[in-house]
Structure formats: C-alpha cells, structure tokens
C-alpha positions in Angstrom: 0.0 0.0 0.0 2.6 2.5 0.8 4.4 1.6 -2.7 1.2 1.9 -4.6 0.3 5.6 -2.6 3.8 6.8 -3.1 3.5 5.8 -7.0 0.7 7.7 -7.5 1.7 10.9 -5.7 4.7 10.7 -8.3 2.3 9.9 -11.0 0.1 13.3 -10.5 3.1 15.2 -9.9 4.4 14.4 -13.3 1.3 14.4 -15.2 0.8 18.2 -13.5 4.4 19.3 -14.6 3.7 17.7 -18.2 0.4 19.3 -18.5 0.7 22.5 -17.4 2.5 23.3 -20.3 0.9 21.5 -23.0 0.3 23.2 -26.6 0.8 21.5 -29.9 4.1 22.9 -30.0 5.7 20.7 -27.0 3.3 17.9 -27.6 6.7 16.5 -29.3 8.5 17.4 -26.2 6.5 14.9 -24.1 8.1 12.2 -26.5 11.5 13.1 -24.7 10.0 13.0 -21.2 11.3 10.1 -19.0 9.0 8.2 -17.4 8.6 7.9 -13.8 10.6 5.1 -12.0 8.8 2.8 -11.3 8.8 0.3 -8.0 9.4 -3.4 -8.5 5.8 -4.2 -8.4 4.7 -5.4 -11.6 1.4 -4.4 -11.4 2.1 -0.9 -10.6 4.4 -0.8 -13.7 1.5 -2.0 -15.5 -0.7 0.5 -14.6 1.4 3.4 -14.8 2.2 2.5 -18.3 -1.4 1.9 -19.1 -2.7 4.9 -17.5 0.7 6.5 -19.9 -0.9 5.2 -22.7 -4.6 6.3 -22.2 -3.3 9.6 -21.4 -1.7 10.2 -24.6 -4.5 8.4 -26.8 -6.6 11.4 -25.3 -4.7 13.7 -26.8 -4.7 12.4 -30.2 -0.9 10.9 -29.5 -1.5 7.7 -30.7 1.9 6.5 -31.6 3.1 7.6 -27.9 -0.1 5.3 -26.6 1.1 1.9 -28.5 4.4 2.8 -27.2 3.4 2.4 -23.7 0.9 -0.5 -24.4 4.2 -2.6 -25.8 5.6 -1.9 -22.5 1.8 -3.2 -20.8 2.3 -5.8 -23.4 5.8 -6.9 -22.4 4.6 -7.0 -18.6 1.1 -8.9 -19.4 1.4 -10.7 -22.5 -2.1 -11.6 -22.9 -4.5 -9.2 -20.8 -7.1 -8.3 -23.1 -7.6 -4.8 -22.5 -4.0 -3.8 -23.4 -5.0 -5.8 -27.0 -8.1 -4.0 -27.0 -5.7 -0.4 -26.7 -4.0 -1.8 -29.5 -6.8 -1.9 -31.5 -8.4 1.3 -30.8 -4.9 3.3 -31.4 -4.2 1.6 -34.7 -7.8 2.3 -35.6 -7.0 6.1 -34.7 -4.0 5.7 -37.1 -5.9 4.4 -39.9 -3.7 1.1 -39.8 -6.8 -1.0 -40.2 -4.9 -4.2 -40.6 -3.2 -3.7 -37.3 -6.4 -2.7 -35.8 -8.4 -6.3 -37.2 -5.5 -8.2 -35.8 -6.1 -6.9 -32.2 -9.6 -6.8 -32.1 -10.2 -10.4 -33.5 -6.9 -11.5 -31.2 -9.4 -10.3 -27.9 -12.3 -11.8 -30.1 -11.1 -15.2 -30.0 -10.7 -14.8 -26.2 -13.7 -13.1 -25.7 -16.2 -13.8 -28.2 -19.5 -12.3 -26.9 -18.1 -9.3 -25.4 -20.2 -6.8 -26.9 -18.1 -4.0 -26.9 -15.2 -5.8 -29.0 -17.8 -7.1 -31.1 -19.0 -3.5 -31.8 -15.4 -2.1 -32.4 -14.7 -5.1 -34.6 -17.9 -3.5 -36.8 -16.7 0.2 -36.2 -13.2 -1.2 -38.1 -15.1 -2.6 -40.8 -17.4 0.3 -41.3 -14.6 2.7 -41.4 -13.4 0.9 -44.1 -16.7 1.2 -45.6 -16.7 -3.1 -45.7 -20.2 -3.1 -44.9 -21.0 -6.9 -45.5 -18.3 -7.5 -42.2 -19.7 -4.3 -40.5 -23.5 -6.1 -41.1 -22.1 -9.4 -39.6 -21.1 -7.8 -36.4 -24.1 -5.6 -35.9 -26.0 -9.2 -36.7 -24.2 -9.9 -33.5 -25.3 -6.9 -31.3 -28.9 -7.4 -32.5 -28.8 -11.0 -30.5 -27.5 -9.1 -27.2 -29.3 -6.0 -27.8 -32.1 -5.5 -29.9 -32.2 -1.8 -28.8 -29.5 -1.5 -31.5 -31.5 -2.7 -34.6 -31.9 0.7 -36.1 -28.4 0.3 -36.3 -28.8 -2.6 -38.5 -30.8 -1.0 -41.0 -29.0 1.9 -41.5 -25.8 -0.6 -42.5 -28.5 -2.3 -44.4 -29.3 0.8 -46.3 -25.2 2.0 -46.9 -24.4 -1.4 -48.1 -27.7 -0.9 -50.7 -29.1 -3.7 -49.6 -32.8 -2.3 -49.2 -34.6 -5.2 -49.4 -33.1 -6.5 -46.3 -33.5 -3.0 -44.9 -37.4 -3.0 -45.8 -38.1 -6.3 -44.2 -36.4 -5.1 -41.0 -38.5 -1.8 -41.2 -41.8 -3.6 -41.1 -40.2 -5.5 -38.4 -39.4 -3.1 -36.0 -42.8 -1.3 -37.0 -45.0 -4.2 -36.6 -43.7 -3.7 -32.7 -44.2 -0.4 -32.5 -41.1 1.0 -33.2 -40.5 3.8 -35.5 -38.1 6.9 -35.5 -37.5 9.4 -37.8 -34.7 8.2 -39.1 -36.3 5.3 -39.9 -39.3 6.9 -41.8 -36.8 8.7 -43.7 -35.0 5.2 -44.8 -38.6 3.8 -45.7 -39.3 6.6 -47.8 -36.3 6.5 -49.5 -36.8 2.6 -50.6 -40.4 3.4 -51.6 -39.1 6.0 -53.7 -36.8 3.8 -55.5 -38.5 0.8 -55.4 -37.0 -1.0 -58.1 -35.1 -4.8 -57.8 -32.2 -3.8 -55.7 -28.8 -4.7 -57.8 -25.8 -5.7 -55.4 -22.7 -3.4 -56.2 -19.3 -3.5 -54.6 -18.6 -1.7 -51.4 -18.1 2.0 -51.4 -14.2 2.4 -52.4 -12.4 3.5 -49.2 -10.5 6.0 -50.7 -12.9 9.1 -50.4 -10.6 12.3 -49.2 -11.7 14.9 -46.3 -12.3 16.9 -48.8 -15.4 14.4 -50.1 -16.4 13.8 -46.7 -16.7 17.4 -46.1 -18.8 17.9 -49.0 -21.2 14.7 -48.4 -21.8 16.8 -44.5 -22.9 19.7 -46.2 -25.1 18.7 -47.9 -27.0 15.9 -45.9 -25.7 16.5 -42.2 -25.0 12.9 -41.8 -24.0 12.2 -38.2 -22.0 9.2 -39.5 -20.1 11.2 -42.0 -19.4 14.6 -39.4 -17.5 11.2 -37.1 -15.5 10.4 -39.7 -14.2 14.1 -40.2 -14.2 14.9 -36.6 -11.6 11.5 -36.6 -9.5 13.0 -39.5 -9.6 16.4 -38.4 -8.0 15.0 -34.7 -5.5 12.4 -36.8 -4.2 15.0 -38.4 -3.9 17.6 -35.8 -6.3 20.2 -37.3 -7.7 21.1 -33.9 -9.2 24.5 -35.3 -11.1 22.5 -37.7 -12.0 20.3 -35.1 -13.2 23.0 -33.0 -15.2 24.2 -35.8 -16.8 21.0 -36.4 -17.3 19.7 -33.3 -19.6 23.0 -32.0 -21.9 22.1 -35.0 -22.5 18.8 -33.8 -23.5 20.0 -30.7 -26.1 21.9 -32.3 -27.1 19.5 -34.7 -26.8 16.0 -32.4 -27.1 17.6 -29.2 -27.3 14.0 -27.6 -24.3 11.9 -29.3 -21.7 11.7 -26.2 -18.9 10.9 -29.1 -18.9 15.2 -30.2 -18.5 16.0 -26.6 -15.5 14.1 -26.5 -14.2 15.6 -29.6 -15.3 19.3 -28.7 -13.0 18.4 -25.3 -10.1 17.6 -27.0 -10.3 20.7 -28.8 -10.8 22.9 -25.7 -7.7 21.1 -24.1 -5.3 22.0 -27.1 -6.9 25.8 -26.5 -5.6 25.4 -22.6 -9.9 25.6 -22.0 -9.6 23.4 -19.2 -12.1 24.5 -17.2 -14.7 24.7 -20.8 -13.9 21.2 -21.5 -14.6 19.9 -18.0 -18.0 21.8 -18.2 -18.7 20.2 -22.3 -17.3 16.6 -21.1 -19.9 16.6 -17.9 -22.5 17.4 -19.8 -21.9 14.9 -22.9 -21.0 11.6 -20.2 -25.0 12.2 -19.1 -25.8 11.0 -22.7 -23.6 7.5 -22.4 -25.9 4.6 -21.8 -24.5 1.0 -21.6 -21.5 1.4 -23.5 -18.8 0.9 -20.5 -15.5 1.9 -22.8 -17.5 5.0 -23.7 -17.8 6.3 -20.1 -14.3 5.3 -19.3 -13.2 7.5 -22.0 -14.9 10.6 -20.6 -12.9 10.0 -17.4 -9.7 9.5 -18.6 -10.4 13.2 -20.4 -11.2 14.5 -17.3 -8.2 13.5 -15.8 -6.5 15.3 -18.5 -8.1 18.5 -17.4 -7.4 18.1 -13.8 -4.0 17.5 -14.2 -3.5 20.9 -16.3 -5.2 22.7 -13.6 -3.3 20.6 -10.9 -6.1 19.0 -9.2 -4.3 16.1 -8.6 -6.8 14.6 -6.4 -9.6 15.3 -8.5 -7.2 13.8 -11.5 -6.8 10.8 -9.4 -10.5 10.4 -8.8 -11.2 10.1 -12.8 -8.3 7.8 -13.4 -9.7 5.4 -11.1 -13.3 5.8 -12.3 -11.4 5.1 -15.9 -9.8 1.8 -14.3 -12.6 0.6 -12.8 -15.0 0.8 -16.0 -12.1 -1.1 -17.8 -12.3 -3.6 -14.9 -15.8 -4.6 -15.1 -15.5 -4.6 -18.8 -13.3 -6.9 -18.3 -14.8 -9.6 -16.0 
C-alpha cells in the first residue's frame, strides 16, 4: 500500500508538470520525457504504463499510446484490455490491418463481449466493408435489440434495401419507428425497383469528399468520420469548428462531446472542457468503454489545472470501468 500511494503521488506530480504546459508545440516534447521510476511491483508498472498510454490516446498521441501498451504488453502478454488499446490506437491511425488483428486477437478470447464485437464492426465500417460491418451488428442485435436501427442503416449504406425494408416492417410491426427510420422507408419506396448488389463503397474518399457529403446531408456518421480526420491530423481549429456544430445538430451523441474536449484542451480551456465533457458523459448509456473514456479526459483537465486529487478520482473511475468490462 505504501508503494502503490507513493507511485501515485509521483504519477500526478508528473502528469501536473507535463500538462501545465501543454500546446501542440511541446506535444513532441512529451516524446523526450522520461517516465517515472517505477517500484518493482509489476502491477504498478503495468498500470502506470497503461494509464501513460490512455493519457496520450486522449490527446490524439497515438503513436506515444502503443508505445506504452508494448511496454503493458511486455509486462502482461495476454491481458485483453491492453490488446483492445492496441486496436483502438491503430484504428485512430488508420492502420486498419493492425487494428483487425487486435480486435479479433481479444475476439477469439472473448467472443461475446459486446463491446469488442462492436469495435470489430466500427473497423469494418470505417473501411466502408459493410457486409463484415453487417455481420457484427447481426451480432449486437442477438444481445441488444435496442440497437436494430443500427442494423438497418448498414443495411441501407451497403444498398441492400430489401433486407433493410423487411427489417422496417419488423421493427414497426412492434411499435417501433423513428424518424430516421421513416426517412430510410421513404427513401426505398421512392426507389423501389429490384435492388442490384454493387461492390462496397471504395475507401478512398478524401476529407475533402467527406466534407462535401456533411454539407449537404448532415450525416452524423459522416461529421465522425471528419471529426476523426480532423483529430489524426492535428487540425484542432477545424475540429473546433466542427465539433460545435455537432453539438447543435446532435445535441445528444456523447462521441462530439468528447471531440469538442479535445479541442478545448489543445486551447488550454480546461475548465470549458470539463464543463462540455460533464454534460456529454449524461448521454452515455450502456456502453462501458465510452464512459471510461470521458474520465480518462477529465483526468487530462485536472492534471493541467493541478487537481491532482480530482485527476486521481477520474483515473480510477477510468480503471474501474475497464475492470468490469473486463470480468
């Protein structure tokens, strides 16, 4: 107990001297930083390093993050929610193959977990494979049929209407409709014609064609996808600009709160992105990683105003979210 109290004191110290003077100038400069020494006990090496790694994936370091999760990796060969890490980082990176070799490596362990199943589609969808995105959602649907709207707007990217229709009148024959889903039926009445199977979108489609596609439909699917580019590549103005729309436009999507928080923390809005990030974590419902997520940013906020304890707290929520995702 006294090892683990005294590691974290030394954690939040350095985290508050590393924060305190963050800006996109010396984010390279945290690349030099040493990390802390750390005691002999294994496990507190391992969760330094992760907590290392989470830190730096929340500030759109990603490179930095796998660096740290190799250490994780080298201390717990097989603990699935370093693999997981993997995953996500690579994903951030656009190194898709990477990114399906973690997520099926925890997959194989792990099978039902719905969260790496929903990842696992996430990857596939990014990469605009919709048939593998449609398998996995298949998969959600048997867990959580809450999530079947989800299904038939795959249904509808992948032009497979037909399938789309019959799900419709599914989910309407129970009493379930939404606008979105009104808009999709419409769409396929419109066109109703014998659907003709064509190859998957091509996955080459520039910011440039994503921005255009946003302006004119507003598609909350397609402002993600730039919100991810826009943080890949560092464009945090951009981000800033984008993410405040979707906070007009889809006031209760948790996933633009995050992304508006990340652009207040380059700004040195600390306080701003504490205020956006506990508003947004009221919207997260059952998805454990999500929530996680939010805390780990908080962290990041507390430490650049050198509320350690308050830092502390969040990490811990963070940890223990991982935990039970875990079990």
């Amino acid at each position: 107990m006294i090892l683990r109290s005294a590691n974290i004191v030394l954690l939040t110290v350095f985290f508050c001297v590393s924060f305190l003077s963050f800006s996109q100038q010396n984010t390279e400069d945290l690349e030099g930083l040493l990390l802390l020494e750390d005691s002999d006990d294994t496990q507190i090496k391992f969760e330094n390093h992760y907590f290392e790694s989470l830190k730096y994936k929340a500030i759109g370091n990603y490179s930095r993050a796998i660096t740290e999760l190799e250490i994780c990796q080298e201390l717990y060969p097989d603990n699935t929610s370093v693999d997981f890490e993997f995953s996500k980082n690579y994903f951030f990176l656009e190194r898709f193959n990477e990114a399906e070799l973690y997520i099926n490596k925890v997959l194989k362990l792990e099978p039902m977990n719905y969260w790496f199943i929903d990842f696992a589609k996430n990857i596939y969808e990014k990469q605009f494979n919709y048939s593998k995105a449609i398998e996995f959602q298949k998969k959600l649907v048997e867990q959580n049929p809450k999530v079947t709207e989800e299904l038939v707007r795959l249904f509808m990217y992948a032009n497979r209407k037909e399938e789309a229709k019959i799900l419709i009148d599914k989910l309407e024959a129970d009493g379930i409709t939404s606008s979105r889903l009104r808009r999709y039926k419409d769409s396929i009445e419109k066109y109703n014609k014998p659907t003709i199977k064509i190859q998957e979108v091509e996955s080459d489609l520039t910011l440039e064609d994503l921005k255009k596609s946003y302006e004119e439909e507003k598609k909350f699917d397609v402002l993600i996808q730039i919100l991810e580019e826009e943080l890949v590549s560092e464009n945090y103005e951009n981000l800033k600009v984008y993410s405040e729309e979707g906070l007009e436009l889809f006031p209760a999507q948790p996933m633009v709160y995050i992304m508006n928080s990340k652009s207040l923390v380059y700004q040195k809005k600390y306080n701003e992105a504490i205020d956006v990030l506990n508003t947004g974590i009221d919207f997260v419902i059952d998805n454990v990683m999500l929530e996680a997520e939010f805390y780990e940013q908080l962290g990041v906020c507390h430490i650049a105003l050198n509320n350690p304890k308050e830092a502390e707290k969040n990490r811990q929520k963070a940890l223990e979210l991982r935990r039970l995702n875990n079990q």
